[in-house]
Each structure stands twice: as C-alpha cells, then as structure tokens.
PyMOL commands that place a pseudoatom at each C-alpha (Angstrom):
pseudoatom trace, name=CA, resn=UNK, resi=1, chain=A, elem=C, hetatm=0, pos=[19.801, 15.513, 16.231]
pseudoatom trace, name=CA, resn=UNK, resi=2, chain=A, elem=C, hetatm=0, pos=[21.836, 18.354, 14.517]
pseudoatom trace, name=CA, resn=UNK, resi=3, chain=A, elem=C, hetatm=0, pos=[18.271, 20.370, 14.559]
pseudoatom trace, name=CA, resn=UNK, resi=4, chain=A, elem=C, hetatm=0, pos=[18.386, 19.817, 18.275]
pseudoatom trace, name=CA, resn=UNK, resi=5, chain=A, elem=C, hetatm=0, pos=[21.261, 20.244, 19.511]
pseudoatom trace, name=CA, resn=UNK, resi=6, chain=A, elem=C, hetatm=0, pos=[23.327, 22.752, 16.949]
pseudoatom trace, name=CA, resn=UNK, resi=7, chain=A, elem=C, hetatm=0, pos=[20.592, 24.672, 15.779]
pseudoatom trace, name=CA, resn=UNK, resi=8, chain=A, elem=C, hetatm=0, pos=[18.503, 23.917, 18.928]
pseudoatom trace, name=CA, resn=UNK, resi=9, chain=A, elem=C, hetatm=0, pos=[15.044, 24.140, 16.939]
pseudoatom trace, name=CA, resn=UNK, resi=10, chain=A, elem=C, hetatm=0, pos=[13.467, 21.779, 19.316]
pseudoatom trace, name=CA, resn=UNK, resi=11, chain=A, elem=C, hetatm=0, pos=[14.052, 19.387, 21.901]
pseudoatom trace, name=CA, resn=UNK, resi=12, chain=A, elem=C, hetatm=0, pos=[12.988, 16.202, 24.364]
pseudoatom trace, name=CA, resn=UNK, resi=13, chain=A, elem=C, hetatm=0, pos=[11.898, 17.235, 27.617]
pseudoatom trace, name=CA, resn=UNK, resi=14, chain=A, elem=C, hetatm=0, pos=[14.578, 19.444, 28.293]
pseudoatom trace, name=CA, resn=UNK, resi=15, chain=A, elem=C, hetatm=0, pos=[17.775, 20.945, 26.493]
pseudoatom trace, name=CA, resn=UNK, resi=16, chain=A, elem=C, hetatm=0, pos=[20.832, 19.057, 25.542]
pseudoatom trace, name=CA, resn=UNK, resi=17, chain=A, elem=C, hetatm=0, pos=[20.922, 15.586, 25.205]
pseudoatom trace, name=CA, resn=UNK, resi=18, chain=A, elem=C, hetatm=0, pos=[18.709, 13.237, 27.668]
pseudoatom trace, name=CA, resn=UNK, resi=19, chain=A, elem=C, hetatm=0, pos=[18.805, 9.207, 27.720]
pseudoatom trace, name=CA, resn=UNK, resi=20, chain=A, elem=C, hetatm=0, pos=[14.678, 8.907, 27.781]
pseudoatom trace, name=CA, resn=UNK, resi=21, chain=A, elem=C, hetatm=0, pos=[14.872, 11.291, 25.009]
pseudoatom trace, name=CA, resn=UNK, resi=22, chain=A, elem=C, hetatm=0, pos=[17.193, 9.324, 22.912]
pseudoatom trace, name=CA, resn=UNK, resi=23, chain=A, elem=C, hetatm=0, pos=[14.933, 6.084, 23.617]
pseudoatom trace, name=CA, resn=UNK, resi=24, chain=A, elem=C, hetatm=0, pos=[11.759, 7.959, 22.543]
pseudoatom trace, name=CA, resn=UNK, resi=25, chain=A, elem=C, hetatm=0, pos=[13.702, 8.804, 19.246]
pseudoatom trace, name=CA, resn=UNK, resi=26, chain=A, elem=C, hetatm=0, pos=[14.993, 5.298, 18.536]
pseudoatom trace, name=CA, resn=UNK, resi=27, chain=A, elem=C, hetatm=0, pos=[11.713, 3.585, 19.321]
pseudoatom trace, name=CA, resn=UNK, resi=28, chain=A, elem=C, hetatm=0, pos=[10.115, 5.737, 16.589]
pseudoatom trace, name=CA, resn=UNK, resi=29, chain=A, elem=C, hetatm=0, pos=[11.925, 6.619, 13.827]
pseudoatom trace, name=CA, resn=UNK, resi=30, chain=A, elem=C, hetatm=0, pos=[13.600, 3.010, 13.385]
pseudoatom trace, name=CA, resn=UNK, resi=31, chain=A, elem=C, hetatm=0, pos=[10.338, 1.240, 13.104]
pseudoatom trace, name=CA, resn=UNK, resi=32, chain=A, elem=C, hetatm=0, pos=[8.552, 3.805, 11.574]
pseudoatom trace, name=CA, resn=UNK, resi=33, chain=A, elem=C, hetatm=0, pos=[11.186, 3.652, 9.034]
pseudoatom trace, name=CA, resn=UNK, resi=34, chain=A, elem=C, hetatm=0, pos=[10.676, -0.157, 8.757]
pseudoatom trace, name=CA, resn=UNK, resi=35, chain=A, elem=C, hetatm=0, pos=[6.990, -0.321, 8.331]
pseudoatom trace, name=CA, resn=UNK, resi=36, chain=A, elem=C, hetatm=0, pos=[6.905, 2.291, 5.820]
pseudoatom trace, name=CA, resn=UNK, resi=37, chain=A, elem=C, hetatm=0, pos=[9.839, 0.267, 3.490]
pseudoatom trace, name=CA, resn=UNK, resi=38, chain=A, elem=C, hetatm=0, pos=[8.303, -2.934, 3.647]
pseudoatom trace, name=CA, resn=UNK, resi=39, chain=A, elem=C, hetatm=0, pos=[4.696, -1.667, 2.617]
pseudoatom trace, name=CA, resn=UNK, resi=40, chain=A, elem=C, hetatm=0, pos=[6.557, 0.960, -0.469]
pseudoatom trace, name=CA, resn=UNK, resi=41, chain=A, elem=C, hetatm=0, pos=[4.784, 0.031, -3.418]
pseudoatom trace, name=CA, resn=UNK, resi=42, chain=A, elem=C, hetatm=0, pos=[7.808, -0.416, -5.368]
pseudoatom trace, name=CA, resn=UNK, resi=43, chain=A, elem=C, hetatm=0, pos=[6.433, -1.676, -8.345]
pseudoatom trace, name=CA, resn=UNK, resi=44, chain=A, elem=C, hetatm=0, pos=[3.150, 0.445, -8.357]
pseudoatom trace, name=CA, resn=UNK, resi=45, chain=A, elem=C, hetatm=0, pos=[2.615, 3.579, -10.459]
pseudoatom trace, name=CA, resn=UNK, resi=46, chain=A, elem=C, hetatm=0, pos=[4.208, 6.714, -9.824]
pseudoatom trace, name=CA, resn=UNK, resi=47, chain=A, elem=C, hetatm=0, pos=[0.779, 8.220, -8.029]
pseudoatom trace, name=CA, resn=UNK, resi=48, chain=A, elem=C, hetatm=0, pos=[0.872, 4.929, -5.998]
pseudoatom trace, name=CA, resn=UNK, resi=49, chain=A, elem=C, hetatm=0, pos=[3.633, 6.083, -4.670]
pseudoatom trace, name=CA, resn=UNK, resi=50, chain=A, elem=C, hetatm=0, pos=[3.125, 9.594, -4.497]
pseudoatom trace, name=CA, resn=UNK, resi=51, chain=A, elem=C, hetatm=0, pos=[-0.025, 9.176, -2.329]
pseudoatom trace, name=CA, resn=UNK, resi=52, chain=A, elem=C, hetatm=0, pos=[1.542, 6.654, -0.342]
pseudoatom trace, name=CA, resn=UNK, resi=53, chain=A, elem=C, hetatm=0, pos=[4.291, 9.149, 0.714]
pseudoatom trace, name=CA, resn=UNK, resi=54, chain=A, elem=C, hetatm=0, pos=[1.983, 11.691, 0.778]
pseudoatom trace, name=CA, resn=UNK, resi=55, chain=A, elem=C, hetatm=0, pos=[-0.337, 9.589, 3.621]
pseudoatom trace, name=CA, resn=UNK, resi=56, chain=A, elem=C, hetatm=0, pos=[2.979, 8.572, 5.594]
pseudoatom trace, name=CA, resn=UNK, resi=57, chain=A, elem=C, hetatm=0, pos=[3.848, 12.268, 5.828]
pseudoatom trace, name=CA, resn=UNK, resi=58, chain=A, elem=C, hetatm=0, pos=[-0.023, 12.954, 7.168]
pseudoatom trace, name=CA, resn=UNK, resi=59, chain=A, elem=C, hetatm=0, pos=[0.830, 10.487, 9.241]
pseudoatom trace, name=CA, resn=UNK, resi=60, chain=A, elem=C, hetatm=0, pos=[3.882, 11.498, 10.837]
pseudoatom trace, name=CA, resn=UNK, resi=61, chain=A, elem=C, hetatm=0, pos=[3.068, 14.775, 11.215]
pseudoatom trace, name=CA, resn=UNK, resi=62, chain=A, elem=C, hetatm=0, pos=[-0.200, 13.793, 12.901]
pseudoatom trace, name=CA, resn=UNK, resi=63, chain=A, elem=C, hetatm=0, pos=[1.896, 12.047, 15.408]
pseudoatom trace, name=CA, resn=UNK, resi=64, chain=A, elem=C, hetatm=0, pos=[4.159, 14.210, 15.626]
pseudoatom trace, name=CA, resn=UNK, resi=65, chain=A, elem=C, hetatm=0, pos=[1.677, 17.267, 16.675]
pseudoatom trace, name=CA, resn=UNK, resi=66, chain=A, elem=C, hetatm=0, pos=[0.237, 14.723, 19.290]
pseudoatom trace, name=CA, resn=UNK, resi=67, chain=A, elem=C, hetatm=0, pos=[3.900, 14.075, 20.725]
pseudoatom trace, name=CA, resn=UNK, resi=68, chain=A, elem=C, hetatm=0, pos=[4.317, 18.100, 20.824]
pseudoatom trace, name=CA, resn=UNK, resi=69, chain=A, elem=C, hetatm=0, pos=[1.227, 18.458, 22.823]
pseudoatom trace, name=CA, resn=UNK, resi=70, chain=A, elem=C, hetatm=0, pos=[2.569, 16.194, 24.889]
pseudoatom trace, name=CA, resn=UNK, resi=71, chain=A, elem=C, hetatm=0, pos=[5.626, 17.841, 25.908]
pseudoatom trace, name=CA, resn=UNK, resi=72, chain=A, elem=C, hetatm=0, pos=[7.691, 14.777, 25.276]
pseudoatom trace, name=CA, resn=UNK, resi=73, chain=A, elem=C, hetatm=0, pos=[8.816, 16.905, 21.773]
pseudoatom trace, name=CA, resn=UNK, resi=74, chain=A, elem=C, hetatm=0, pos=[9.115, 20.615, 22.977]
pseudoatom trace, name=CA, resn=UNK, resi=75, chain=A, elem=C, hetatm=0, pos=[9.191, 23.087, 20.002]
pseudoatom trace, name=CA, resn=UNK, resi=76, chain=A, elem=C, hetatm=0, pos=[12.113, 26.314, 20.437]
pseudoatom trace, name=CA, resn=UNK, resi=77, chain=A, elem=C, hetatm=0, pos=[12.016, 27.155, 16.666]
pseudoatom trace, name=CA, resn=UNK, resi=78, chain=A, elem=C, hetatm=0, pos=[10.968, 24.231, 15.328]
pseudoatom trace, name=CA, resn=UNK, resi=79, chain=A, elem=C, hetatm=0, pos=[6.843, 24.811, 13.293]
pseudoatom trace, name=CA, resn=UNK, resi=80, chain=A, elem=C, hetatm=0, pos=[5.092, 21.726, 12.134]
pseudoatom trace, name=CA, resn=UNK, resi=81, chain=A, elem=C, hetatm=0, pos=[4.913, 22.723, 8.700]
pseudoatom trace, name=CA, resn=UNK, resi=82, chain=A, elem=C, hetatm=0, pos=[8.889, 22.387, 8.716]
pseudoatom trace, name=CA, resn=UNK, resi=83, chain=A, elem=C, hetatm=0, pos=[8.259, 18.843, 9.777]
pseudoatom trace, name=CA, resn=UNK, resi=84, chain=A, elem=C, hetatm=0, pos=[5.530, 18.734, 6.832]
pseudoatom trace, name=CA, resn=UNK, resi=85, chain=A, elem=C, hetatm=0, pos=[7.427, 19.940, 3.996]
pseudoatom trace, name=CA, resn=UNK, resi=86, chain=A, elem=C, hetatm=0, pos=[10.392, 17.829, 5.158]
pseudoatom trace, name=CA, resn=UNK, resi=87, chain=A, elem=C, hetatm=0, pos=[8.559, 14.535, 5.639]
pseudoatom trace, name=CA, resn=UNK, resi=88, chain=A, elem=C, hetatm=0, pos=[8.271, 13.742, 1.646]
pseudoatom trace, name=CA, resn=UNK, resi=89, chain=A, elem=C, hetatm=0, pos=[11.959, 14.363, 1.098]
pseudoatom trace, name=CA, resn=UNK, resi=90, chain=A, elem=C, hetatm=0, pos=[13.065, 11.946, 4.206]
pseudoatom trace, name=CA, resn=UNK, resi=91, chain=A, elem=C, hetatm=0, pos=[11.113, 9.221, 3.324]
pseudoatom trace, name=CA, resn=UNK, resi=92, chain=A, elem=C, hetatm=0, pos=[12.672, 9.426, -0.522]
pseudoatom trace, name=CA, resn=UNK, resi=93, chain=A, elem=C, hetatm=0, pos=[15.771, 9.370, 0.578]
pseudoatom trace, name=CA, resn=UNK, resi=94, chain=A, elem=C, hetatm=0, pos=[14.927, 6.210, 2.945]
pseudoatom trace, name=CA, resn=UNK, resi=95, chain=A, elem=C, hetatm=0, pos=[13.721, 4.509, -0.332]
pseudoatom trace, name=CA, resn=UNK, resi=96, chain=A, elem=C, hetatm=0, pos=[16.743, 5.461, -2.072]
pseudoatom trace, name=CA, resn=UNK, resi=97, chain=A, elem=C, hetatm=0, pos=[18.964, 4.530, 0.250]
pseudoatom trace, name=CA, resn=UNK, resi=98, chain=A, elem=C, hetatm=0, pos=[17.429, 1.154, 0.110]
pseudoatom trace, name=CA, resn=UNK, resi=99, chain=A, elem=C, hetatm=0, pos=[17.455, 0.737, -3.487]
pseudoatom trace, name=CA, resn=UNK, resi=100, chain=A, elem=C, hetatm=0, pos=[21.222, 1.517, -2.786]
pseudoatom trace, name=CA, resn=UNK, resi=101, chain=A, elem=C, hetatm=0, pos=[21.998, -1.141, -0.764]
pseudoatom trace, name=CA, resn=UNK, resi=102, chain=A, elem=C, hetatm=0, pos=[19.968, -3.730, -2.389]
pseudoatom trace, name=CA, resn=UNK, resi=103, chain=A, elem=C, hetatm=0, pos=[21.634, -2.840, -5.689]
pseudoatom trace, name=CA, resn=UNK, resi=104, chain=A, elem=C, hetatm=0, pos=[24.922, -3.274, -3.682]
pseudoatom trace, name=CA, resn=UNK, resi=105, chain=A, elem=C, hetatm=0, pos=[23.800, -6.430, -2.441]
pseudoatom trace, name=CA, resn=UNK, resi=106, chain=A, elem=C, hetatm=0, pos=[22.898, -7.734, -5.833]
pseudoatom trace, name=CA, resn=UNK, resi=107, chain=A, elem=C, hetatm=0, pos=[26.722, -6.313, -7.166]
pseudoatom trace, name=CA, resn=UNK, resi=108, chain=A, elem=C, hetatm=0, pos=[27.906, -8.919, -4.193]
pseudoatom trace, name=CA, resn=UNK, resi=109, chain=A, elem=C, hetatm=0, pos=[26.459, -12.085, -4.990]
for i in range(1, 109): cmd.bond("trace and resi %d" % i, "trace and resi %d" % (i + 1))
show_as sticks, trace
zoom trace
C-alpha cells in the first residue's frame, strides 16, 4: 500500500484507494501467505528451503504478470523484476515473523 499510494508505483484499477481493489489484495496476499507457511520446510536443509522460496517467488511473480495483463494491477513505475527481487525477502520475513510469534507463544505457556 505505501508503493501505491505514497510513491504511486502502481495501482488497482484506478488511482487512490478503491474497495474492489482492497478485496483483490486481501483475498491474495492473506492466503497466499498461509499456504506458503504451512508447506515451509522448516526442518529441511538450507537448499530445501532456498528452492522452495525460490519456486514461491516464480510463482508469485507468474501471477502477478497475469494480474498486470489483466488490468486489475496497473503498473505507473512499478517493473516486475522489482516484484522479483523483492519476493525472496517478503517471504523471509513472513517466516521470521512466524518463528517470532511461535517463540513468543512458547515464552507464554
């Protein structure tokens, strides 16, 4: 959202902020999100989990040049490749925000 609407890089539909737009966004990232933590092989080797980012972030950005062609993602300044080199680093920070809250979780009980 701050790439869309501060540094307006790209957009949904149209600019500034739009309800369907939103939607779109929630109904993708959240379960995207969710599929690739429960399948992280956590206890696999470190190429395990190397390629497995690597294939999520093929993924995504698959999908995500299909949604552009679509013109339900518009590009303004936005390049896939952004997207690409970004991918790896987002979904490392979803695992380690995960091995943060189970750890906090564990502190708990």
């Amino acid at each position: 959202m701050i790439f869309n609407f501060k540094y307006h890089l790209y957009g949904y539909f149209d600019k500034g902020f739009q309800w369907h737009g939103f939607l779109g966004e929630f109904l993708y990232f959240i379960p995207v999100s969710i599929l690739f933590l429960n399948y992280y092989p956590f206890k696999g080797t470190n190429q395990t989990k190397l390629f497995y980012i690597l294939a999520w972030t093929a993924g995504s950005s698959i999908i995500e040049f299909f949604v552009e062609r679509t013109h339900f993602f518009n590009y303004t300044g936005w390049k896939l490749w952004y997207s690409i080199c970004m991918y790896p680093f987002v979904f490392l920070i979803l695992v380690t925000h995960l091995r943060i809250v189970r750890r906090m979780i564990k502190l708990d009980s």
